[in-house]
N, C-alpha and C positions, 0 to 999 in steps of 0.2 A: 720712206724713200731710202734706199740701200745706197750704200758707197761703196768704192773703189779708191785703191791706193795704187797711188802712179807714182813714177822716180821720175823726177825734173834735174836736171843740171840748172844751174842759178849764178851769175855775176859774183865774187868776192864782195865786190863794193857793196851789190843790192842786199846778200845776205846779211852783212853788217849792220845795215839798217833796220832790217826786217829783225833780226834777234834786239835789235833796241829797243824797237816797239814792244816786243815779246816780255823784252827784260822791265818795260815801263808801262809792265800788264795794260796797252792797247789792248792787247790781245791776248787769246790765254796760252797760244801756243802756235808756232811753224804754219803748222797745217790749216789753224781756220785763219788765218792773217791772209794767206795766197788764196783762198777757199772764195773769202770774202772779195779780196782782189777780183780775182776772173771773174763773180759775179756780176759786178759792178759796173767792170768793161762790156761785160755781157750784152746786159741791159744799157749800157751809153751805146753801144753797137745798134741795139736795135731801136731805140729811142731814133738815132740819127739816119739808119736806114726805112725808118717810118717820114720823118721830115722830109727826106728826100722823093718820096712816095709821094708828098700829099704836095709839094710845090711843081711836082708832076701836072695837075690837076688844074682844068681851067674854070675856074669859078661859075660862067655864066653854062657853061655846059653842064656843071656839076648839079647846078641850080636846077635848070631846065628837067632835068633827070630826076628829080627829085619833088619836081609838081606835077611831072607830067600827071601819072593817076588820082591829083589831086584838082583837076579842071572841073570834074562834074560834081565834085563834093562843096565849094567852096563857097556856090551859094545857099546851102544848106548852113551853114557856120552863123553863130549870133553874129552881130555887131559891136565890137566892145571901141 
């Protein structure tokens, strides 16, 4: 997977911190500390745009959908 090098302007304050971590090898450098950053919000973005998906969702109609093709099969099923 290739990368690209982008120029961000950055807070005083946050940078300060972000070279602490750097300086308190977190991290091994600037670039994967912010790298790993955005990933993370990345994936909490999509995690919580998934959540908000699935409470979308009405349970008994999910259900329903999901047996329908399974009416003619079910008495063919052992009995456990």
């Amino acid at each position: 997977m290739g990368q690209a090098k982008v120029a961000i302007s950055i807070d005083d304050t946050l940078l300060v911190k972000l070279d602490t971590l750097v300086s308190e090898r977190i991290f091994p450098n600037r670039s994967k500390a912010i790298q790993q950053a955005v990933q993370e919000k990345l994936e909490r973005l999509d995690r919580n745009r998934l959540a908000r998906a699935c409470a979308l969702l009405e349970p008994e109609s999910e259900k329903a959908l999901a047996e329908e093709g399974m009416l003619n099969e079910l008495d063919q099923w052992p009995t456990y």
